[in-house]
C-alpha positions as CSV (number, residue, x, y, z in Angstrom):
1,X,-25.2,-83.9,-62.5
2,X,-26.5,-82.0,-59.5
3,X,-22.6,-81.9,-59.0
4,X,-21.7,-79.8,-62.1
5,X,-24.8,-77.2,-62.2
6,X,-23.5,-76.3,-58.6
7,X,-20.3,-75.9,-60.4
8,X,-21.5,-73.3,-63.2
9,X,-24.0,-71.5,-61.1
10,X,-21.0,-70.3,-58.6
11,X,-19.5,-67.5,-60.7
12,X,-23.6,-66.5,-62.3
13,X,-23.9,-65.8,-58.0
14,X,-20.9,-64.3,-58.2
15,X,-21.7,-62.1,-60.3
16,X,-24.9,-60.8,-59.2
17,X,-25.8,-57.9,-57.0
18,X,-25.5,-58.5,-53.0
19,X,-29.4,-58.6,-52.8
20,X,-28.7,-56.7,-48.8
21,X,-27.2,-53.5,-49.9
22,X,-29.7,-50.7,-50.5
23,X,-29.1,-48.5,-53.5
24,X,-27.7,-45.5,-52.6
25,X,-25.2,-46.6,-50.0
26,X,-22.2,-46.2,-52.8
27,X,-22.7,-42.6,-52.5
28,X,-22.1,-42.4,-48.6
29,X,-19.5,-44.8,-49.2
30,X,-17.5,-42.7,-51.3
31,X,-17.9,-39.3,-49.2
32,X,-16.8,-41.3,-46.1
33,X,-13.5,-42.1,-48.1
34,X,-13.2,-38.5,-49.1
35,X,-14.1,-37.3,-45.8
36,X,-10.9,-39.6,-44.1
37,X,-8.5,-38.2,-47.2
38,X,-9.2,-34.7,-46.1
39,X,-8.4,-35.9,-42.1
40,X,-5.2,-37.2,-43.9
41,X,-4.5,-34.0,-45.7
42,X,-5.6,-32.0,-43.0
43,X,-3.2,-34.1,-40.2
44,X,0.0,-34.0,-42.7
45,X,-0.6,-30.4,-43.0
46,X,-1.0,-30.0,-39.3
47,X,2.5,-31.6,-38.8
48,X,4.4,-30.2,-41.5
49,X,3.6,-26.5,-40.3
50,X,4.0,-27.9,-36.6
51,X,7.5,-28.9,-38.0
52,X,8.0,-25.8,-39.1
53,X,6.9,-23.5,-35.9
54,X,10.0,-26.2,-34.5
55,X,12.5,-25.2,-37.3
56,X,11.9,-21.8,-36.4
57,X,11.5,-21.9,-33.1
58,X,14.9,-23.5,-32.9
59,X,16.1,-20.6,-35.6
60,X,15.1,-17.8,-33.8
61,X,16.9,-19.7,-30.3
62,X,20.5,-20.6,-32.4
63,X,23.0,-17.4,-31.1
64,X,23.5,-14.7,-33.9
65,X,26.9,-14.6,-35.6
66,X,28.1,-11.8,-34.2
67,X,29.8,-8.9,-36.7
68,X,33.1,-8.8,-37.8
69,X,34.9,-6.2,-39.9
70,X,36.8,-8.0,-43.1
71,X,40.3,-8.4,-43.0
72,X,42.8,-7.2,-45.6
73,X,46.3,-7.5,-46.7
74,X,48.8,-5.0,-45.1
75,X,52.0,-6.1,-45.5
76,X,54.0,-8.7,-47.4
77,X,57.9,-9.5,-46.2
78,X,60.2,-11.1,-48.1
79,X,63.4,-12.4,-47.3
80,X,63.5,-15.8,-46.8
81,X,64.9,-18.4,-49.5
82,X,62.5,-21.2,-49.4
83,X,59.1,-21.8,-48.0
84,X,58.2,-20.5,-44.9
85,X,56.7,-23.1,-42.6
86,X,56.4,-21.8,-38.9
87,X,55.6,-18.7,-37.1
88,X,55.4,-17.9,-33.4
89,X,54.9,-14.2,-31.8
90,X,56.8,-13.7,-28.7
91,X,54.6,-12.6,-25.6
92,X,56.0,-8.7,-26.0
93,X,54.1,-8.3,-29.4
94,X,57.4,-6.8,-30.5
95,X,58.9,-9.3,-32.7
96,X,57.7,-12.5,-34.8
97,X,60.1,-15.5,-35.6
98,X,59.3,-17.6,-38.5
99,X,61.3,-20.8,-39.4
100,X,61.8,-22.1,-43.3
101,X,62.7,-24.5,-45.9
102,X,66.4,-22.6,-46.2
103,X,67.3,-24.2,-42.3
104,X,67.3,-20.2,-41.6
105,X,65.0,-19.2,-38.5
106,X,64.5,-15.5,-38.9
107,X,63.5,-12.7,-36.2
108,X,61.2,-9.5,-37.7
109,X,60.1,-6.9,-36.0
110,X,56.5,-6.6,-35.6
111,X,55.5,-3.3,-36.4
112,X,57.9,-1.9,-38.8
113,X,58.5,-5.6,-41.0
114,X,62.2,-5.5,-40.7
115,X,64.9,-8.3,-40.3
116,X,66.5,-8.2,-37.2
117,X,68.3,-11.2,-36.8
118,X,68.9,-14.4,-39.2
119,X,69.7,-18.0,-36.9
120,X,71.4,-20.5,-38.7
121,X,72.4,-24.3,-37.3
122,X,69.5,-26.7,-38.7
123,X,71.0,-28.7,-41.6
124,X,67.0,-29.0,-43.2
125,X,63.5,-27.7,-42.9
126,X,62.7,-25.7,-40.2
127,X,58.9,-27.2,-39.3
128,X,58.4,-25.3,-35.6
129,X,59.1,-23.0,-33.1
130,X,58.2,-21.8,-30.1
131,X,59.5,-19.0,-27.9
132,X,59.5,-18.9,-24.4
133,X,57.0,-16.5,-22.0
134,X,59.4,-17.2,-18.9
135,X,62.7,-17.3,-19.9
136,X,64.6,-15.7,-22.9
137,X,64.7,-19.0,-24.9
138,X,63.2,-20.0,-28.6
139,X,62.4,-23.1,-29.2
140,X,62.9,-24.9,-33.0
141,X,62.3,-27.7,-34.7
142,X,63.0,-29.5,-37.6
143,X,63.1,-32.2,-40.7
144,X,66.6,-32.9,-39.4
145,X,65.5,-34.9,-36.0
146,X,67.0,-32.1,-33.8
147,X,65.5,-29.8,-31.4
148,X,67.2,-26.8,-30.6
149,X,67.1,-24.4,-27.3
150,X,68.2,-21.2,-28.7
151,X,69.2,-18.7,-26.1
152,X,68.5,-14.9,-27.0
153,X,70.8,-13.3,-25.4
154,X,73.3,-14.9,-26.7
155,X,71.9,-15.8,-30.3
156,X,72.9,-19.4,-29.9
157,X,71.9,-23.1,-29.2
158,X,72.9,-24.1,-25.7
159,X,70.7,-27.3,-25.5
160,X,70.1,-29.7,-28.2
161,X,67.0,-32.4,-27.2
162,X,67.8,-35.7,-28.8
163,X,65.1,-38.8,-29.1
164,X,63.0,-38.4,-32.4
165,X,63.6,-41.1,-34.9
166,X,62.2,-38.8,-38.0
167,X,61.0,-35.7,-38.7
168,X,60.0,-32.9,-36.2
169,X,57.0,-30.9,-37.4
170,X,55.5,-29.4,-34.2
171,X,56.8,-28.1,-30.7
172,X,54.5,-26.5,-27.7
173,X,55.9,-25.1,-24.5
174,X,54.1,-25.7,-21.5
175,X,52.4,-22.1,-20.1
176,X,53.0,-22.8,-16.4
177,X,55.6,-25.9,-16.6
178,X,59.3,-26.4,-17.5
179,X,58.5,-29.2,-20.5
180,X,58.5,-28.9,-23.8
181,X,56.0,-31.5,-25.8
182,X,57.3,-31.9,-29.7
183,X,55.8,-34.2,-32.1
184,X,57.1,-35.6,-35.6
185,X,56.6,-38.2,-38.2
186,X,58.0,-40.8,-35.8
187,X,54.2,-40.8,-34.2
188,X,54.7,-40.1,-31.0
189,X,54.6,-36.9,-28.8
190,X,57.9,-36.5,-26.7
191,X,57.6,-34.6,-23.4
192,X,61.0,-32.9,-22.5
193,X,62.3,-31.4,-19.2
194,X,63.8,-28.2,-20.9
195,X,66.0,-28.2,-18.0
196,X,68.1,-31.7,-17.9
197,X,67.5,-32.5,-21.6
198,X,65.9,-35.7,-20.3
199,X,62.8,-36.7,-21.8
200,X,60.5,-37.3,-19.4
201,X,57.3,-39.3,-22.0
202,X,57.2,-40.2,-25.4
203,X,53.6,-40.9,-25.8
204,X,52.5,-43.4,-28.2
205,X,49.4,-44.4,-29.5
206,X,49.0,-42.8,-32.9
207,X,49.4,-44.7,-36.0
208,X,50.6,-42.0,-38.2
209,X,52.7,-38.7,-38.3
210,X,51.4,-36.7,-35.7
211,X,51.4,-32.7,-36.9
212,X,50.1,-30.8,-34.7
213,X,50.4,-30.1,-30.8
214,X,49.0,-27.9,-27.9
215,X,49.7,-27.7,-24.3
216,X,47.7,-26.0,-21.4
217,X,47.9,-25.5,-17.6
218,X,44.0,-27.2,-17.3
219,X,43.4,-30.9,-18.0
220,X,44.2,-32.2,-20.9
221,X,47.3,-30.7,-20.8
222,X,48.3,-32.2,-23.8
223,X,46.5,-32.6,-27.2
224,X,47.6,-34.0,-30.4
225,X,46.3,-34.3,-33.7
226,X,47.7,-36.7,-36.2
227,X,47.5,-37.9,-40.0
228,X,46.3,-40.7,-38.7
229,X,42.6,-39.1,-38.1
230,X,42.5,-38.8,-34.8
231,X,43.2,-35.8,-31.7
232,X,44.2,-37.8,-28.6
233,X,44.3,-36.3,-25.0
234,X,46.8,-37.3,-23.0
235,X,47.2,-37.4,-19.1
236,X,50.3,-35.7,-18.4
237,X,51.2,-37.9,-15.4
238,X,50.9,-41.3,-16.3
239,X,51.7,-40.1,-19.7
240,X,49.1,-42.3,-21.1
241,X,45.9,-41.2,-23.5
242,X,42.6,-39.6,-21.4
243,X,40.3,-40.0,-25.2
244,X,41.2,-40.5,-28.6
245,X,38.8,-38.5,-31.1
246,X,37.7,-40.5,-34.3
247,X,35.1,-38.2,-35.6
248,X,37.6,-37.1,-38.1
249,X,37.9,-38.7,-42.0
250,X,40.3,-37.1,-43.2
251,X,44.6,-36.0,-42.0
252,X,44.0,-33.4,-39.4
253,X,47.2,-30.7,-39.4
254,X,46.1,-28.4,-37.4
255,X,45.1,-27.5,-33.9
256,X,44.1,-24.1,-32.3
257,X,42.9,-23.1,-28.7
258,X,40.4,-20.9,-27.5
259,X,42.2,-18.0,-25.5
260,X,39.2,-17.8,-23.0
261,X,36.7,-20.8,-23.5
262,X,37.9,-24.2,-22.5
263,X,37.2,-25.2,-26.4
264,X,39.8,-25.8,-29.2
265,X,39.3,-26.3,-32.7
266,X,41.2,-29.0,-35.4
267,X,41.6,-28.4,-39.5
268,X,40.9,-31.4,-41.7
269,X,40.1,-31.6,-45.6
270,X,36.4,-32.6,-44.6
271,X,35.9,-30.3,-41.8
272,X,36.6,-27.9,-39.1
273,X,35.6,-29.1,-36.2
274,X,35.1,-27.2,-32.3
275,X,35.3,-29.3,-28.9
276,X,34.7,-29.0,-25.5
277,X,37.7,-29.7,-22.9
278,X,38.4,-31.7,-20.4
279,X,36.5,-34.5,-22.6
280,X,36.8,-34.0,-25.8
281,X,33.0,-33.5,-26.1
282,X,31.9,-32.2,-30.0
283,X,30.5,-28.9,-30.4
284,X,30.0,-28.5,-34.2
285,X,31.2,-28.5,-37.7
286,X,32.6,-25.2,-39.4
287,X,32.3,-26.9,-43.4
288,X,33.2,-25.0,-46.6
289,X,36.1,-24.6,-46.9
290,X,37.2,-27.3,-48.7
291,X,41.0,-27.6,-49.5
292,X,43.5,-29.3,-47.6
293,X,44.0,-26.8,-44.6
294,X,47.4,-26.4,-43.4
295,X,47.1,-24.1,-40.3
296,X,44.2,-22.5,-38.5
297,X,44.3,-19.1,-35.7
298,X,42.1,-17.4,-33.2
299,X,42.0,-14.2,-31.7
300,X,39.8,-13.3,-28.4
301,X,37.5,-11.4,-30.7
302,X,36.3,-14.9,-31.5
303,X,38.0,-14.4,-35.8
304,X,38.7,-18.1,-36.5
305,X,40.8,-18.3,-39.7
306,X,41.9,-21.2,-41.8
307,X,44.2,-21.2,-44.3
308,X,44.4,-24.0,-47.1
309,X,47.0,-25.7,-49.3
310,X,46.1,-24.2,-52.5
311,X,46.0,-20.0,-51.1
312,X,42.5,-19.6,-49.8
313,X,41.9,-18.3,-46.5
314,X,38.1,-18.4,-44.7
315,X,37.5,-16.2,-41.9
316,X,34.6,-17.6,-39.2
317,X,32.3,-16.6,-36.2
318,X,33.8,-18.9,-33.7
319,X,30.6,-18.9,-31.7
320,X,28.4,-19.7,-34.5
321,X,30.6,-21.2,-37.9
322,X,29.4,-18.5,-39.7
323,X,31.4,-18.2,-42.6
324,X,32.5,-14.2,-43.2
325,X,34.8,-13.6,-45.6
326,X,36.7,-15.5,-47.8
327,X,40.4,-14.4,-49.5
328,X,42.7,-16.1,-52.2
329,X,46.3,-15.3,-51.1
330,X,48.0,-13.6,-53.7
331,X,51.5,-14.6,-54.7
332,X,54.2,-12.2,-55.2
333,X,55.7,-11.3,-58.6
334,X,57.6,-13.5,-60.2
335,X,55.8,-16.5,-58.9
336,X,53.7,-19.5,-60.4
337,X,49.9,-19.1,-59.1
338,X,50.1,-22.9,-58.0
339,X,52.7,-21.6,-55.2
340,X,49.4,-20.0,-53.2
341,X,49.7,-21.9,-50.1
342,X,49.4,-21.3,-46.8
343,X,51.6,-23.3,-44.4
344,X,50.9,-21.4,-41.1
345,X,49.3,-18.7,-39.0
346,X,49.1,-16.6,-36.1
347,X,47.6,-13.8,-34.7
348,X,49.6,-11.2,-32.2
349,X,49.2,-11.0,-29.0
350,X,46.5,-7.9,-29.5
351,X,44.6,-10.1,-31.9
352,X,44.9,-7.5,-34.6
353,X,47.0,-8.5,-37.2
354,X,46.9,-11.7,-38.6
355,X,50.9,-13.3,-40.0
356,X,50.6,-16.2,-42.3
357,X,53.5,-18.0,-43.7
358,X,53.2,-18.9,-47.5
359,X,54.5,-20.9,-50.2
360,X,55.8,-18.0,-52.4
361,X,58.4,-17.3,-49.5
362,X,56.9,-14.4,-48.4
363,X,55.4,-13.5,-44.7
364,X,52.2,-12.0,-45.2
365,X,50.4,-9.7,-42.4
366,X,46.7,-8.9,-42.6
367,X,44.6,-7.0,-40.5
368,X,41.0,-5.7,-39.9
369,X,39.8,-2.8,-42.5
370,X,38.6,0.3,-40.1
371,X,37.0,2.1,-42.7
372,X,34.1,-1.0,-42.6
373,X,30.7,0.1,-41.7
374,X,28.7,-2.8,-39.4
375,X,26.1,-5.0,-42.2
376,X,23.3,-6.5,-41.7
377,X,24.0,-10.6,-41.7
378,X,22.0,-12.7,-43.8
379,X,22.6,-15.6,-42.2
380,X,20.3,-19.3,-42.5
381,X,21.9,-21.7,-40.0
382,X,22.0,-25.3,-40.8
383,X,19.4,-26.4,-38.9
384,X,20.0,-30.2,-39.4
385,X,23.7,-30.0,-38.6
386,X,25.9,-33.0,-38.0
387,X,25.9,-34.0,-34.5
388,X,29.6,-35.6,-34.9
C-alpha cells in the first residue's frame, strides 16, 4: 500500500512550487532573456552594417566603366546574293572583303562603300577569310572543304590547301609566322605551311565543330573555341593542347582578342566571358545579352561588341562588362524582320567604324556619334559576380 500512495503523490510534488526559489526571481529572469535578445539584435546589426561598409568598400575599389560615345548606323551596302557570313579588313584600312552564301567573296572599298572587285571559285558558302599583313594574299574558306590562297595581284587562286573532311568555318593567319590555322565541322584545327601546302598539325581534341579560331606571336599561339563547350589552347610545337576551358554551358562561336592586353574574350548563349593568357585564367562574365551570339569585336578604345542571332547588338566596357548601349539591327526593305541576324564583325584598323555582316544580305557599317556629350554613368556593379 505504502507502494501505491508513493505512486499518486509523485505528480501532487510535481506539481507544487520549488519551495528554494524566492518570489521575485521570474522578474530578473525574464530581463536577463531580454537583455541577451538585445546582444543578439545588437550583434546581427553589428555585422550586417559591417557587411555592408565591405560591399561598399569593395564598390568604391571595382574600376569605373569608363565613357563611351554610342554608336550608330552609317552605312548599309548591298550587293551580295545570299547571306553574308565573313568579313576581314586588310592592314591598309583601305578595303574590306566579305565572303557569302552566293560562293562570291567580294572586295569594298572602305571609305566610299563601293564594289571593287567580285572573286568567284567556291562551289558553296563562303564561311572565312583572312588577308594577309605580309604578303599580297587573301585567304578563304568554305562549306565546300576547300581552302583557297587567292593572290591579289593577280585576282586568282594559286594554292588550294586540301585535308578537311567537312565544312570550313574559320581561318587565322599567323602575325609573325608563314602558317595558316583553319578549323571546320571536322573538329579539329589544321595548321598549314602556306608555303608547301603541307599541313604541318591537325590538332584534335575537340568533340564537336570547332567555329572559331585565333592565332598570336605570344604563347598560346593558338586558341580554339568549339560547339563542343570548350576553348582549348594549343602548344604550337608539339601540336598538342596547353588547357582546355570547361567553364562554358553553352556552343561558343566566337572568339576575339585584346589588341594590347594579353586577354581575349569568347561569345556563348549563357555568357560572355574574358580570360587571362598564357593560362587561360578567368577574368569575369559580361551577361545580358542573351541570344545566340554569332560574332563578337574589339577596338583599342576597349568597345566590346556582340552581335546575336536574332539582330541585337550590345556594346560593353571591356575593362568593367558594363553594358552601354544596346541596338536592334534593322533589316533592309523588302525583308522579313526574322532575317535580323548578325553573322559577323569587325572593326577597322582605326577602331572607328564598326562592319557587321547580316542576314538580310546587306553589310552594315556603324560608327561613334560625335555630336554625344560625355553622361554621367549610373552604374551598380554586381558585387557577387560569378567567379567562373
Amino acid at each position: 500500500s505504502t507502494q501505491s500512495t508513493g505512486d499518486m503523490d509523485a505528480p501532487v510534488i510535481a506539481k507544487k512550487e520549488n519551495p528554494t526559489k524566492r518570489p521575485g526571481t521570474e522578474l530578473v529572469e525574464v530581463q536577463e532573456s531580454q537583455s541577451t535578445g538585445e546582444k543578439l539584435n545588437n550583434a546581427l546589426a553589428t555585422g550586417n552594417s559591417n557587411k555592408m561598409v565591405t560591399l561598399a568598400s569593395r564598390r568604391a575599389a571595382l574600376p569605373k566603366p569608363q565613357w563611351h560615345a554610342p554608336w550608330k548606323l552609317m552605312r548599309v551596302i548591298s550587293g551580295h546574293l545570299g547571306w553574308v557570313r565573313c568579313v576581314e579588313v586588310d592592314h591598309t584600312n583601305d578595303w574590306f572583303v566579305t565572303g557569302s552564301a552566293d560562293r562570291t567573296i567580294k572586295i569594298w572599298d572602305l571609305g566610299s562603300g563601293t564594289l571593287k572587285l567580285s572573286l568567284t571559285g567556291h562551289i558553296s558558302t563562303v564561311r572565312g577569310v583572312a588577308v594577309s599583313d605580309r604578303h599580297p594574299y587573301l585567304f578563304s574558306c568554305g562549306e565546300d572543304k576547300q581552302v583557297k590562297c587567292w593572290d591579289l595581284e593577280q585576282n586568282k587562286v594559286i594554292r588550294h590547301y586540301h585535308g578537311h573532311l567537312s565544312a570550313v568555318y574559320a581561318l587565322s593567319l599567323h602575325p609573325t609566322l608563314d602558317i595558316l590555322c583553319s578549323v571546320g565541322r571536322d573538329s579539329t584545327c589544321r595548321v598549314w605551311d602556306m608555303r608547301t601546302k603541307s599541313c604541318i598539325h591537325t590538332l584534335t581534341g575537340h568533340t564537336n565543330t570547332v567555329a572559331s579560331v585565333l592565332t598570336q606571336a605570344t604563347e598560346p599561339q593558338i586558341i580554339t573555341a568549339s560547339h563542343d563547350t570548350t576553348i582549348r589552347l594549343w602548344d604550337i610545337v608539339a601540336g598538342k593542347t596547353r588547357a582546355t576551358l570547361t567553364n562554358h554551358k553553352k556552343s561558343i562561336r566566337s572568339l576575339v582578342l585584346h589588341p594590347s592586353q594579353y586577354t581575349f574574350g569568347s561569345a556563348s548563349a549563357d555568357n560572355i566571358k574574358q580570360w587571362k593568357c598564357p593560362g587561360g585564367e578567368f577574368i569575369q562574365n559580361l551577361s545580358g545579352h542573351n541570344a545566340i551570339l554569332n560574332a563578337l569585336a574589339l577596338n583599342q578604345d576597349g568597345v566590346l561588341v556582340s552581335g546575336a542571332d536574332n539582330g541585337t547588338l550590345h556594346f560593353w566596357d571591356w575593362k568593367t562588362g558594363y553594358n552601354f548601349q544596346r541596338l536592334q539591327s534593322q533589316v533592309q526593305p523588302g525583308s522579313l524582320d526574322s532575317e535580323a541576324g548578325i553573322f559577323a564583325m569587325k572593326f577597322d584598323k582605326s577602331g572607328s567604324r564598326l562592319i557587321t555582316c547580316e542576314t538580310d544580305k546587306t553589310i552594315k557599317i556603324y560608327r561613334e556619334d560625335d555630336t554625344a556629350l560625355e553622361e554621367p554613368i549610373n552604374w551598380k556593379p554586381d558585387l557577387l559576380r560569378k567567379r567562373y
